[in-house]
Every structure is written in C-alpha cells, then in structure tokens.
C-alpha positions in Angstrom: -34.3 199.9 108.5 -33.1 198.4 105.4 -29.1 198.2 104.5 -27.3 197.3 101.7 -23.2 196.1 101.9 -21.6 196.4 98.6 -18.5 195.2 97.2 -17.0 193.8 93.7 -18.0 189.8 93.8 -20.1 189.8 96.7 -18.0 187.2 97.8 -16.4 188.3 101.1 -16.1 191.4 102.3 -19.7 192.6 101.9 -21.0 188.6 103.3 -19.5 189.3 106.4 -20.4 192.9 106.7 -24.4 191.1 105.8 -23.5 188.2 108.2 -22.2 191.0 110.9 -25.6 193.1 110.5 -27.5 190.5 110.5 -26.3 189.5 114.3 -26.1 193.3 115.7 -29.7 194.5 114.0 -31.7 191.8 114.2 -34.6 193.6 113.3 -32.9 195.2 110.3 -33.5 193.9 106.9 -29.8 193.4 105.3 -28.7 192.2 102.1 -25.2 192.5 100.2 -24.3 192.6 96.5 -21.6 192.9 94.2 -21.0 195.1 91.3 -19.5 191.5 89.7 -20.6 188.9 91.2 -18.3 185.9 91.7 -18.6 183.3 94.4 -19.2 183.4 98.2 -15.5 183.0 99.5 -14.7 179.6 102.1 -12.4 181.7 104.1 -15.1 184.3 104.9 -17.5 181.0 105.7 -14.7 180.0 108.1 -13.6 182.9 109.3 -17.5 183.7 110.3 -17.4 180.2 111.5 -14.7 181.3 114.0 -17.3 183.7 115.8 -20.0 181.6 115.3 -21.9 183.4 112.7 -22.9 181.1 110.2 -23.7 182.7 106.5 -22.9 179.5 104.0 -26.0 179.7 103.4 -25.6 183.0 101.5 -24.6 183.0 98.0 -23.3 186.1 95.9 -25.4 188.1 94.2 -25.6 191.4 91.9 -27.9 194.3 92.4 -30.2 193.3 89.9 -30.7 190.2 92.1 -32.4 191.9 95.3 -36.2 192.6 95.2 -37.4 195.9 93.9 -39.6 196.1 96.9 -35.8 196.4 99.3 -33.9 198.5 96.8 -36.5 201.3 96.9 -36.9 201.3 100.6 -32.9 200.9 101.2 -31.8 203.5 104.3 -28.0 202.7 104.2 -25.5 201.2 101.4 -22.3 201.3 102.5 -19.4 200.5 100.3 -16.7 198.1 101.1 -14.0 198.5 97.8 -10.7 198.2 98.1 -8.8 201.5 96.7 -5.2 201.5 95.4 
C-alpha cells in the first residue's frame, strides 16, 4: 500500500501524518509533500519526540521530489490543508 500526506510546506502537518504512518503500517510505503515546500518544522520534531517517533531525519519536499515509480502506484493521498 502506498500513501501520500499532503499539505502546503511539507513542514508539519503532513511529517507527522508520514511519521504517524510510518509507526501504524509498517509495511506501507509512506511519503509526504507539500504543494510549497518550506522547512521541516522543530516543533513537529519535538512534538513527535514526545511520543517517541523520531522523523528529523525527514526533510520537506514537493511532489516533483518523490520517485515516479511511488506516484504511479500511490493507493491513498489524503490532504491535510487548513480551510478558512
């Protein structure tokens, strides 16, 4: 199963949703990526941190940065935008 979390910069919400997916479907391949992609946010490290997930070692990325090989096989991509 292959899942995509989305979001804006790629820099919080969609790293922990990635960092979350990661723990819960170990056998699933999950990436995240951002429509803009900024930098991966030190509270999301820490709040991760808090329930011993470690993802500092991800980094924000756009869509164009995942290999062609997952985006044509992707099962899931679930949005995570915040609407006003």
């Amino acid at each position: 199963m292959n899942i995509l979390f989305m979001c804006v910069a790629n820099s919080a919400r969609s790293q922990i949703a990635e960092g979350l997916a990661k723990k819960v479907f170990p056998e699933a391949e999950v990436r995240s990526a951002g429509s803009q992609p900024g930098k991966l946010n030190p509270f999301a490290v820490s709040a991760m941190n808090e329930i011993g997930i470690d993802i500092s070692r991800q980094h924000s990325k756009g869509i164009d940065d995942l290999p062609p090989k997952f985006i044509v096989a992707i099962d899931y991509i679930i949005m995570l935008y915040r609407w006003l």
